[in-house]
Structures are given as structure tokens and as C-alpha cells.
N, C-alpha and C positions, 0 to 999 in steps of 0.2 A: 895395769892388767888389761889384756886385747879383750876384746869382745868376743873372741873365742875361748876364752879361757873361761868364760864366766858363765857360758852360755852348760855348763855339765851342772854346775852348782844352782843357776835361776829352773834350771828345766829337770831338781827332782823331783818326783812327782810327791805330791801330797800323800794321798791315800788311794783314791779313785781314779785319777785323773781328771781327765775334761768332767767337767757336772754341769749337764744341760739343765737348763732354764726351764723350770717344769711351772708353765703357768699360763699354759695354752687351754688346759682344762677348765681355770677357775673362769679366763673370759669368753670360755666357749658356755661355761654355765651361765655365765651373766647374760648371755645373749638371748641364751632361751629362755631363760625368767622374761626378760623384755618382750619375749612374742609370744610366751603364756600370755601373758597378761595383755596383750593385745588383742589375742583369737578371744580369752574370756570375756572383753569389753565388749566384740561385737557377737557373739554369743546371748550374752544379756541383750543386749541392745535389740537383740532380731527375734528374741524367741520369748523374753518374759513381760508376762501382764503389764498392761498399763499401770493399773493398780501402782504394781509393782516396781517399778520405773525410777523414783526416788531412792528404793534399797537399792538396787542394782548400782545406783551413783556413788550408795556411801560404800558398798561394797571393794568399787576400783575406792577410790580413796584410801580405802584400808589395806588395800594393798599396794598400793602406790607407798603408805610409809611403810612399808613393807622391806619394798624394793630398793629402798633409800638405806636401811639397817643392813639388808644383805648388799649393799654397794659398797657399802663404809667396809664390812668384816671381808670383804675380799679385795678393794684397794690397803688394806691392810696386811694382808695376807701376800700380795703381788710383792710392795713395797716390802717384807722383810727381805722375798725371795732377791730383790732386785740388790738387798744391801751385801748378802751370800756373794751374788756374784761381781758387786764393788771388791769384798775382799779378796776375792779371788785371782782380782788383777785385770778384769776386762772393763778397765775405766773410760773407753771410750764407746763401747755399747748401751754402757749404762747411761752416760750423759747421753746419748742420743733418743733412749726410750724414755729417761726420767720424767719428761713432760707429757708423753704419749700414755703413760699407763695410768698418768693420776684423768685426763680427761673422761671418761667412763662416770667417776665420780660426782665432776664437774656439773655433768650434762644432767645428771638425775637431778642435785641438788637445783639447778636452773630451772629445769620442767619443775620440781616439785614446787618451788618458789613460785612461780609462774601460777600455779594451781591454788596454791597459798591464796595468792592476791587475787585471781577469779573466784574463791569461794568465798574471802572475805568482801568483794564488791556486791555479791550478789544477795548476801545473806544482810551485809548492808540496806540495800535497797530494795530489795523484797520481805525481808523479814518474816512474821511469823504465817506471811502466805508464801513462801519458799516451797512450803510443801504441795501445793497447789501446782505450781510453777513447773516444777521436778519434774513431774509426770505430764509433762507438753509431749506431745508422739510428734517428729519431725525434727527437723536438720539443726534446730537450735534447741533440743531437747539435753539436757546434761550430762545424760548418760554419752550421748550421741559425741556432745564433742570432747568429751574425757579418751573415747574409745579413739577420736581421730588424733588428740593431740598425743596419746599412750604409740597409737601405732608410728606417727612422725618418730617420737624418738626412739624406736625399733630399729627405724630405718636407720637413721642416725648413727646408732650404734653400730650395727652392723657394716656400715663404712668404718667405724673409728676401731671396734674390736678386730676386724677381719683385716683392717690392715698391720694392726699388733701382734696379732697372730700368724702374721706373714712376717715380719721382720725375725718375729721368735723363730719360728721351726728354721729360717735359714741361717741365723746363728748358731741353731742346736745342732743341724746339716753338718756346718763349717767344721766342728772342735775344734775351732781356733784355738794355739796357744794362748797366751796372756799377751796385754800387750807391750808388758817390759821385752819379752820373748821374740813376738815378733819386730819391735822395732831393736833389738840387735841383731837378726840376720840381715848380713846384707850391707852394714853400716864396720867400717874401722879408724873410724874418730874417738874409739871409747866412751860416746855420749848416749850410746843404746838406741840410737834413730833419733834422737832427737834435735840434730841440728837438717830435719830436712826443710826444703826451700817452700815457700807459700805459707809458712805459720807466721800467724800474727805473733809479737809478745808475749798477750795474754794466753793464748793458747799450748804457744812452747812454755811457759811456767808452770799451766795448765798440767799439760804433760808430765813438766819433771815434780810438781808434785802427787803427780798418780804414780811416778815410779820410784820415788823416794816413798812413798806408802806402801807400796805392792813390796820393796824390797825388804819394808822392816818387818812387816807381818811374815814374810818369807824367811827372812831372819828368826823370828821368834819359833815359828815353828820347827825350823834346824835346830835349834837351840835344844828344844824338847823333845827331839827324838835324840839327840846325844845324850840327853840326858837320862830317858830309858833305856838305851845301848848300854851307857854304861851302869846304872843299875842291872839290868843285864850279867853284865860280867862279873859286877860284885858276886851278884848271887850264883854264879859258876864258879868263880876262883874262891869264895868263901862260904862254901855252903852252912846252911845254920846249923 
């Protein structure tokens, strides 16, 4: 069978068609959680009591693991949406963001760890005068450097969400077909693009196991609309 023949059968539509990639929201939320909580550290930092100086530190703390529960429940959330559009057929978008959307993750767990291990040095080595300590006014005060190390990875983010969020909206732009779809325009070798020039090995197996997947899920779902069709018909040609 040509690759024109197949292309009425790969290209019915589901239900919807294209279903953009809705998950520019949750890292646009992630991002302003990151800079709440950055403007809060230097809030505290500049406005409340000395006294007070030590709560202000456990305060970021607490919301630092905070920030760590809502990172997990929306790397979570990202990663179902990412598997929707594995099934869907856009296997090679997906490999190219799967390392990109868990980083967000990464990076809180890093600073939190990091934070980890400067509370336990210091609570080490000062002990039960920590509290004394806490409430230093100046540039090695703990509020002070909680508030700088909180806004660095703001920053941080903000390069790695803002760049996520660029690749997304211009895939969502595109509605690309699938990429069984697009590698048989264009191609009359019957292998659906997949013998074009510069793929490694790994990569054209790569391939033909994205579109041996994309074809059988595609398959199944034909399957199940014949199968309502013709219940369908039953219930016209044999009413109960």
C-alpha cells in the first residue's frame, strides 16, 4: 500500500483533532509561586523586627517545603499531560521536552537539599544559641541569605520555565499533524519518512517504534468506533 493510500485512514480524526498542550498555565503558576516567595523573603527581611528575625527564617522554611509539595503535584500533572500527547502520536516533541519539564523539579529539590544541609550545619555548630544567632541584622543574617538564595532560583527558573513555555505555545501555534502523518507526506518508499538521510540507527528504530505505537493505538481506536457504528445499526435495523 503507497503512502497515499494510507494517509485518508492515519489522518481520521479522533474526536477533536489537534489537542494543544495545555500546560503553559501550571509553569506560569510555578513561576509566580518562585517570586511570591522571593518578594516575601525580602519583605520580611526589610520590614520586620529584629526581635523577629529568626520567625521570619522559619517562616521561608515553611514555605520553601511548601514549594517543594506544589513542585512534585505539578511535575506531576505536566508529566500526565505529556503522556496524552505521547499517545497522540507527537513522539518526537515529546522526547525533545521530556527532560525539559521534569527540570523545574530538579532545581527546587537541589536548593531545598542545599538548604537542608545549611540548616543542619548551622544548627550543628551553634546549637541551642542559634536563636541568638538568627536575629544578626546584616548581610549574613538568615533571613538575609534564605531571601538571596530563594530569589537566585527565581531567576533560574524563569530562564528554564520561560523557555518551556516557548517551545509549548509554538507547538500549540503549529497543529502539527502526528508524526506518523507528517513523515508520510512527501515520502513514496512506503516507510512513512522514515528512511530519511542523517538518522543514526538508534534513532530510525527510534522512530519506527513511535510509529508502530502511534499506529496500533490508532488501530484500536478504529476498531471502537466500528464497533459503535455498528451497534448503531443494530439498534436501527432491529429496534427493541
Amino acid at each position: 500500500m503507497e503512502d497515499g493510500q494510507l494517509d485518508p485512514i492515519l489522518a481520521t480524526e479522533d474526536d477533536d483533532g489537534f489537542r494543544p498542550l495545555r500546560t503553559v498555565p501550571a509553569f506560569s503558576f510555578h513561576l509566580l509561586i518562585s517570586t511570591c516567595i522571593s518578594l516575601t523573603g525580602v519583605i520580611l527581611a526589610a520590614t520586620w523586627q529584629d526581635g523577629r528575625r529568626c520567625e521570619a527564617y522559619f517562616i521561608m522554611l515553611y514555605m520553601r517545603a511548601a514549594f517543594w509539595l506544589i513542585t512534585f503535584l505539578i511535575d506531576h500533572y505536566v508529566h500526565r499531560h505529556h503522556e496524552k500527547l505521547r499517545l497522540d502520536g507527537y513522539h518526537d516533541f515529546h522526547r525533545a521536552t521530556t527532560g525539559h519539564r521534569a527540570v523545574p523539579l530538579q532545581i527546587v529539590s537541589l536548593w531545598n537539599t542545599f538548604l537542608l544541609a545549611v540548616q543542619a550545619l548551622i544548627q550543628h555548630y551553634y546549637g541551642d544559641s542559634f536563636a541568638q544567632k538568627c536575629v544578626v541584622v546584616g548581610f549574613l543574617s538568615p533571613i538575609v541569605y534564605i531571601t538571596m538564595f530563594c530569589s537566585l532560583e527565581t531567576f533560574v527558573l524563569a530562564l528554564v520555565n520561560g523557555s518551556y513555555i516557548g517551545k509549548v505555545v509554538r507547538f500549540n501555534r503549529s497543529a502539527a499533524p502526528p508524526d506518523a502523518l507528517q513523515g508520510s507526506r512527501g515520502h513514496s518508499s512506503g516507510s512513512l519518512g522514515l528512511t530519511q538521510r542523517g538518522l543514526s540507527t538508534t534513532e530510525l528504530l527510534e522512530k519506527q517504534a513511535d510509529l508502530i505505537n502511534y499506529l496500533k493505538d490508532h488501530n484500536l481506536k478504529l476498531n471502537q468506533k466500528i464497533m459503535q457504528m455498528n451497534a448503531a445499526v443494530r439498534t436501527v435495523t432491529f429496534p427493541g
